[in-house]
N, C-alpha and C positions, 0 to 999 in steps of 0.2 A: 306482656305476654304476646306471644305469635304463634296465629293457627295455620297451617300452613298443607294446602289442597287444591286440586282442582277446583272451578268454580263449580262445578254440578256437584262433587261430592261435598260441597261445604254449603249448598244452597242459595248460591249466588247467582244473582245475574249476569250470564255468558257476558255479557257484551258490555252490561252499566257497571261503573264502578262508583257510585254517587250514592250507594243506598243508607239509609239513617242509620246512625250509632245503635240508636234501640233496636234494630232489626239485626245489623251483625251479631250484639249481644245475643240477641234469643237462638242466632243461630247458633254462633260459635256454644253457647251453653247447652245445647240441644247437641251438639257435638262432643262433650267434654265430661256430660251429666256421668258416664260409670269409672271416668279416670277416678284418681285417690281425691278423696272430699277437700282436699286444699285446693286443686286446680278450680271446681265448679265455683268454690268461694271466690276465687282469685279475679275471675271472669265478672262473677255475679255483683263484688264489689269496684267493678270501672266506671269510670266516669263514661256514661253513652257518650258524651263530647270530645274522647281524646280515641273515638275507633273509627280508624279509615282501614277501605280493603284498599290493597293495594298489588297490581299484576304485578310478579316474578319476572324481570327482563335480566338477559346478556348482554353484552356487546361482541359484537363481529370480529372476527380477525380481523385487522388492518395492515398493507404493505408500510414494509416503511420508508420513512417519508425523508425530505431533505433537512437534516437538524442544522438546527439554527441555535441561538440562546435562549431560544420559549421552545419546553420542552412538555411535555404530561407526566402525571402520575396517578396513583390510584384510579377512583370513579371516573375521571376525566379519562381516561384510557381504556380499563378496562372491568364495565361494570359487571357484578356477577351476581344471584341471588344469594340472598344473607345467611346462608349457612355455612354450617362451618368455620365461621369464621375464616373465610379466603378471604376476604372482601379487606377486610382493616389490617391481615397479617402479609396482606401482600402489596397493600399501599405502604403499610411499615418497612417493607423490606427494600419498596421502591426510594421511598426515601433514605433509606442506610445506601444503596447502591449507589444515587445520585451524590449524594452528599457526598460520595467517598470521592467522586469522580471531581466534585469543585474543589475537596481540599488539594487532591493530586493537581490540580489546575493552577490555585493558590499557589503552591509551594511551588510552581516550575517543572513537575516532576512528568507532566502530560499537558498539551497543549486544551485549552478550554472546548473547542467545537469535538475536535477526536474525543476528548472524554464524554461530554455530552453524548455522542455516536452512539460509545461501547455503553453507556447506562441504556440507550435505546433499546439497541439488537438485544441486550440482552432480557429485558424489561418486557420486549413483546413476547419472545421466548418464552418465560416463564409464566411472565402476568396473561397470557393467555391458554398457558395448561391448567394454572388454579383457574381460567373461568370454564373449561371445559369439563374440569373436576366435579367444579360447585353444580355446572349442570346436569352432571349425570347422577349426584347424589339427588338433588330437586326431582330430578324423573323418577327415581329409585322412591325417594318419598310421598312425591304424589300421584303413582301409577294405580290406573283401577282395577290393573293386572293382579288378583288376589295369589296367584304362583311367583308372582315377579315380588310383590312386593317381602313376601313370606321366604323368598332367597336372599334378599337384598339384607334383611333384617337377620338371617342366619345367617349371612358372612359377616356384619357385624356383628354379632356375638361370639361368633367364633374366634375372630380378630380379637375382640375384647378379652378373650379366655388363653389364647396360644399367642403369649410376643413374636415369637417367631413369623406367625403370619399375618400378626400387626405390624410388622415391619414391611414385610413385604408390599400389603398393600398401603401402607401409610407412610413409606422412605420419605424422608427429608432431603431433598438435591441439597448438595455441598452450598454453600453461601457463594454468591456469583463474586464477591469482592472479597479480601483478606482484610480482616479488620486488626488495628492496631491497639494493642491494651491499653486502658486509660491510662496514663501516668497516676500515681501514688500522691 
């Protein structure tokens, strides 16, 4: 499980992140006590020894740079807080890209550094919209803004309710490469 807050609304110390398993438990449960009675159990049965806090970071935009044959991908490029699953569907997608760009290489069909290139440009592209995504969903989740957050959680439900404006705000970009069907 992950509780996920600012350190002052989840009672933590601003600045330490070292504090005892048993102290996060009491908090995170002091947190958690009027959710539906599975969560407090859920909490109340962890091992104090496997809970660490742990701060929400980004990674920066970066220019890019001169590719060579050692390239990045996912966390090594462009880390994002763990929501929504950006984090693992866009390292997944980094490697469909790359991947696609060594076979083209393999076969003669694009010279190896040029492919390397185009997985680049387009890898920063992307892999840095999902981290500005993931961060504005985290701000939207962890805001102490009781109006902000009470809007935030209405266009998600609304989204949830009208595909039309789940689409809108949830469009999936075209796949940056064409992929080939497996053979049978």
């Amino acid at each position: 499980w992950v509780l996920i807050g600012t350190p002052d609304a989840l009672g933590l110390h601003p600045t330490t992140r070292d504090q005892p398993g048993s102290e996060l438990k009491r908090l995170a449960l002091a947190r958690v006590e009027r959710w539906h009675p599975c969560v407090p159990w859920l909490v109340g049965e962890s091992d104090v020894k496997s809970l660490v806090s742990v701060p929400l970071s980004a990674s920066q935009r970066v220019a890019a740079w001169q590719t060579t044959t050692v390239t990045l991908l996912g966390d090594a490029i462009h880390t994002m807080p763990p929501l929504q699953g950006l984090g693992g569907n866009t390292a997944l997608r980094d490697a469909a890209v790359l991947c696609h760009a060594l076979v083209e290489a393999d076969r003669g069909q694009t010279p190896l550094i040029p492919g390397i290139h185009a997985y680049e440009r387009a890898m920063l592209d992307y892999g840095f919209e999902a981290v500005d995504r993931s961060v504005r969903a985290s701000t939207g989740i962890t805001s102490s803004n009781l109006l902000a957050r009470l809007a935030f959680r209405s266009v998600l439900r609304v989204a949830d309710r009208l595909p039309r404006v789940h689409r809108l705000l949830f469009a999936r970009p075209a796949p940056a490469v064409p992929f080939e069907a497996a053979p049978a």
